[in-house]
N, C-alpha and C positions, 0 to 999 in steps of 0.2 A: 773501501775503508780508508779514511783518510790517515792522510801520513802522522798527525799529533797521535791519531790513536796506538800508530801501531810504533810508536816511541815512547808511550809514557805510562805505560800499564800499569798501575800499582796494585801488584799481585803481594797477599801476604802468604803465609805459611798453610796451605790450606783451607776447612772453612766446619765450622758446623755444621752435622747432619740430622736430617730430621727420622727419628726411628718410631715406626706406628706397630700396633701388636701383632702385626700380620707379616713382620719383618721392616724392612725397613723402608720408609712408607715416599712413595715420591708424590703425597699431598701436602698442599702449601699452610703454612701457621701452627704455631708452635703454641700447644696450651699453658694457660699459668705465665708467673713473670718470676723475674730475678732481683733481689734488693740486695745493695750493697751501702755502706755508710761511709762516707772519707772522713781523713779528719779535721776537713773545715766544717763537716758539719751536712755538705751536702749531701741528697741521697738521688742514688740513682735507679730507678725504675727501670728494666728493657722487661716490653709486653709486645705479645705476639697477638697481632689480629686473628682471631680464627677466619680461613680461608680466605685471607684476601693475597697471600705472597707478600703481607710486605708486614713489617715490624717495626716498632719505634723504640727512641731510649729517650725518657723523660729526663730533668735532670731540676730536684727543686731543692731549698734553701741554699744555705751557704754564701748567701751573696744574691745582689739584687738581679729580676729580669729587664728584662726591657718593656715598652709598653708594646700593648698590640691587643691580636685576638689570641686567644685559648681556645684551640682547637683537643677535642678528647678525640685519643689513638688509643682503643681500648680501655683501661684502666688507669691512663697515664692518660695527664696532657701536656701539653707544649704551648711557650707564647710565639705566637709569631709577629714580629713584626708589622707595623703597619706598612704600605706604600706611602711616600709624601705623597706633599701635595703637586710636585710636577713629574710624578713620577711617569713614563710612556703608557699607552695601551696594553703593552707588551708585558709589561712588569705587573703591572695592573692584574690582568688577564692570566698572567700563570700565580698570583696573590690567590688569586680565587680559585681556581684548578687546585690549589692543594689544600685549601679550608674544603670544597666540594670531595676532593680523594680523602679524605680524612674522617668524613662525616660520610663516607661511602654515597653519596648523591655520584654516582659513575655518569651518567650520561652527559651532566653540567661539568664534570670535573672535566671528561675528555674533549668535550665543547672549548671550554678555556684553554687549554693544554696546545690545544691544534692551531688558537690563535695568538696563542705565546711563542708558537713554534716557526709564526712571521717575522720573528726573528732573529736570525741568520746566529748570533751570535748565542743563543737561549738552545741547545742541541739535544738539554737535558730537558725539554717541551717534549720533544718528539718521543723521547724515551720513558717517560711520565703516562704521555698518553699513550704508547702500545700498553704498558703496566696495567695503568687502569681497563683498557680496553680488552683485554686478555681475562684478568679479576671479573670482568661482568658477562664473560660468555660469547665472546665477540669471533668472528670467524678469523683465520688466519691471517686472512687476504685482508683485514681492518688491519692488524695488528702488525702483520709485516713489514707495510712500508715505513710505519714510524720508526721501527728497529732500525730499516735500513738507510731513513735517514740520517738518525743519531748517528751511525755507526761512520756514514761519509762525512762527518762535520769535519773540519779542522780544527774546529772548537777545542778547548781541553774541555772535560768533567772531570769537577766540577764546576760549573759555570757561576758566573757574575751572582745569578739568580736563584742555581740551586745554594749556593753558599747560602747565600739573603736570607730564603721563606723556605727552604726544605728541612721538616724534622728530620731527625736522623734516622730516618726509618733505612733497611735493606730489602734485597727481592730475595724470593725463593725459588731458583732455578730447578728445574730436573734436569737431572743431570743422566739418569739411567730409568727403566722401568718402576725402579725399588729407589732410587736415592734423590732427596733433593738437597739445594746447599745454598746456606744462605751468604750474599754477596751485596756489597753496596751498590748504590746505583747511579754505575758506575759505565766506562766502553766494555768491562770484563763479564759482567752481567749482562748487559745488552748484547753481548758476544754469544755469551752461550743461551741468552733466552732468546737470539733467532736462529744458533744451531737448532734447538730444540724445536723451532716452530719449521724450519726446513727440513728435519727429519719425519715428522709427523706429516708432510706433504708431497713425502716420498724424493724430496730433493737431496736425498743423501750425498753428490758431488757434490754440492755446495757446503751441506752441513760440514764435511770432513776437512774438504780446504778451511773452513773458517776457522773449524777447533786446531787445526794443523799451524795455523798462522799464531794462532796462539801458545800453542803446545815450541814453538821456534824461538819465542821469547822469554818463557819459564816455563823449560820443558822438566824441573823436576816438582812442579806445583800438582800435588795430586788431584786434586777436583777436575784440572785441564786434563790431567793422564788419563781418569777412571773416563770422562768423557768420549777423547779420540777413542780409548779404545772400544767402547759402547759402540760407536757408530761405525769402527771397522769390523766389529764385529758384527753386526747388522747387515755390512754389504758384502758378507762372505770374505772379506781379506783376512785370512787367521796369521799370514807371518806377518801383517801388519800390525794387528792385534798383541803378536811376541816383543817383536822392535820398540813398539810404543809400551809396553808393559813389562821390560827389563830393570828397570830400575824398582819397581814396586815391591815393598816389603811390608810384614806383618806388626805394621806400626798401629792399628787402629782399622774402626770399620770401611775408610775411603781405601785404605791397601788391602784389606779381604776382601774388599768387592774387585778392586782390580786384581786379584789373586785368580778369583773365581771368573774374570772375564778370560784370563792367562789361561785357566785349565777348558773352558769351551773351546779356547780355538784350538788349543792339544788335542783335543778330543777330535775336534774338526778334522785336523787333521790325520784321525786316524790312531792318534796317537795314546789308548783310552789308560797305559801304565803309565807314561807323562803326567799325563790330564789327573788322575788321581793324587800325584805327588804334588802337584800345583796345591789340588784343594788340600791336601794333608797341609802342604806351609800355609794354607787360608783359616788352618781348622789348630793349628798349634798353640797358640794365647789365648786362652780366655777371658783373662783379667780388662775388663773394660770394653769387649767387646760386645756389639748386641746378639744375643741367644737366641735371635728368630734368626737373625741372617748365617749364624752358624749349622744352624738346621737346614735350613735350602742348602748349603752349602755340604753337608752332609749327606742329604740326598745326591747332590751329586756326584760324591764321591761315589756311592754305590755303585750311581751306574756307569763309572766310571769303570770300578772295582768289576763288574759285571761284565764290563766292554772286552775287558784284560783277561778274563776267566775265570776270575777269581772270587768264586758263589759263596765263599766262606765268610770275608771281610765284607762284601755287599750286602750278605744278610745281615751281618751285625750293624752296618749302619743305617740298614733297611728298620733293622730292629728298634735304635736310639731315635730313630726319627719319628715312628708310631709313638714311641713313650712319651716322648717330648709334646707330639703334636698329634692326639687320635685321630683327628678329622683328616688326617692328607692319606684321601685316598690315592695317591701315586703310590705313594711309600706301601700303601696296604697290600695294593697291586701286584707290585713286585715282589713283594716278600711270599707273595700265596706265589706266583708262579716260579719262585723258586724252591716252593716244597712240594712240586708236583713232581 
């Protein structure tokens, strides 16, 4: 990881989560769009590509564009710039890479991308085309080394050329099983979209240093927290999972998920009247929180509840979790074999 990346992170306040009816869903693209008015007049579009991970924000009236192509990003489109006339091969070459990712043509767009990415100083090539290449199904072993290019650049992101021709789309990392979070594209996103691709290849020492390295520089950024502790908790480390999830509070659904990573490793450790207390502060707010992931969370208080001895309160949340959600045969499970 080169030294610019790991000085100049621009981590904001956390990040948007995407919540599907099955809890809270860690597939990429967000349905429907958002309109806003200023008052110059402009309006601003953000439409979410279904299933591609990546999201645009239009932005029309109010003042003139520039000439170029218009490129449609769902619902929304963007002008881009053209290249001049002396512009490199390079510039050229990722021009087209992103009229091609845009127009979802994946295989031209990563074609151009990789020969955008000849130059040295273009970082956010390399990290373009893992994006797209990942979007169309691609094996890890394609997608990895671009991440781990970008990620060695000294480059800053955004670069010369993402500034130029890149709409302002974001990625949608997974961040857990159940969470994704959208992130610009950006070294932080590229950070955590090759955690993610090194946890899925069973590379968990890597993944955790990476997230760790991150977690070192805004360690109270919740998306980085809910992450480390995903993947310590994945490699059996539950007091790493405590350490890293001490800070986490029932501010929204990134702090109940980390709430609920906090009571697995209680649990883990044996700990199942802990583990319960964890998800009770996971399960305390309602108000704007998502009602699937309060249900998983529910169940596992039960058997938390269950762990501790306590057959009384585990039925009852055995109970809210069948009424909530008929179909979860766990919950049904449990609940018959504590009326035997």
């Amino acid at each position: 990881m080169g030294t610019r990346f790991r000085k100049s992170l621009g981590l904001g306040k956390g990040a948007r989560i995407t919540v599907g009816k099955r809890g809270v869903s860690g597939s990429v693209g967000i349905p429907g769009f958002r309109m806003s008015v200023h008052s110059s007049g402009r309006v601003t579009r953000t439409v979410g590509v279904p299933g591609t991970g990546l999201y645009s924000v239009s932005r029309v009236g109010g003042g003139r564009t520039a000439s170029g192509r218009a490129v449609q990003t769902g619902a929304a489109s963007y002008q881009l710039p053209k290249p001049g006339m002396f512009a490199g091969k390079a510039e050229k070459r990722y021009y087209e890479g992103v009229v091609a990712m845009v127009q979802r043509n994946d295989t031209a767009a990563v074609q151009a991308f990789i020969e955008a990415a000849g130059d040295p100083t273009v970082p956010s090539a390399h990290l373009l085309a893992a994006v797209v290449a990942a979007r169309s199904g691609a094996e890890n072993a394609v997608v990895r080394p671009h991440l781990e290019a970008a990620l060695a650049s000294d480059e800053p992101m955004p670069d010369h050329l993402q500034m130029k021709y890149l709409p302002p789309l974001s990625l949608s990392v997974r961040i857990t099983s159940q969470i994704a979070s959208e992130f610009p594209i950006d070294p932080v996103g590229g950070a955590l979209m090759l955690a993610e691709v090194y946890q899925a290849d069973g590379r968990l020492e890597e993944a955790i240093g990476l997230v760790q390295r991150l977690a070192e520089i805004a360690p109270d950024n919740p998306v980085i927290r809910l992450s480390l502790c995903d993947l310590l908790l994945e490699d059996g480390d539950y007091e790493g999972v405590l350490e890293a999830s001490a800070g986490a509070v029932n501010d929204g659904d990134l702090g109940v998920a980390t709430l609920r990573l906090r009571g697995a490793a209680l649990f883990g450790l044996g700990q199942p009247g802990a583990a319960a207390e964890a998800f009770t502060a996971a399960l305390a707010k309602t108000a704007g929180r998502d009602a699937a992931l309060q249900t998983i969370i529910r169940l596992d208080r039960g058997i938390a509840y269950e762990g501790a001895g306590n057959a009384r309160k585990a039925r009852t949340d055995y109970e809210r979790v069948v009424a909530t959600d008929p179909a979860n045969a766990d919950a049904r499970e449990r609940l018959a074999a504590l009326a035997l």
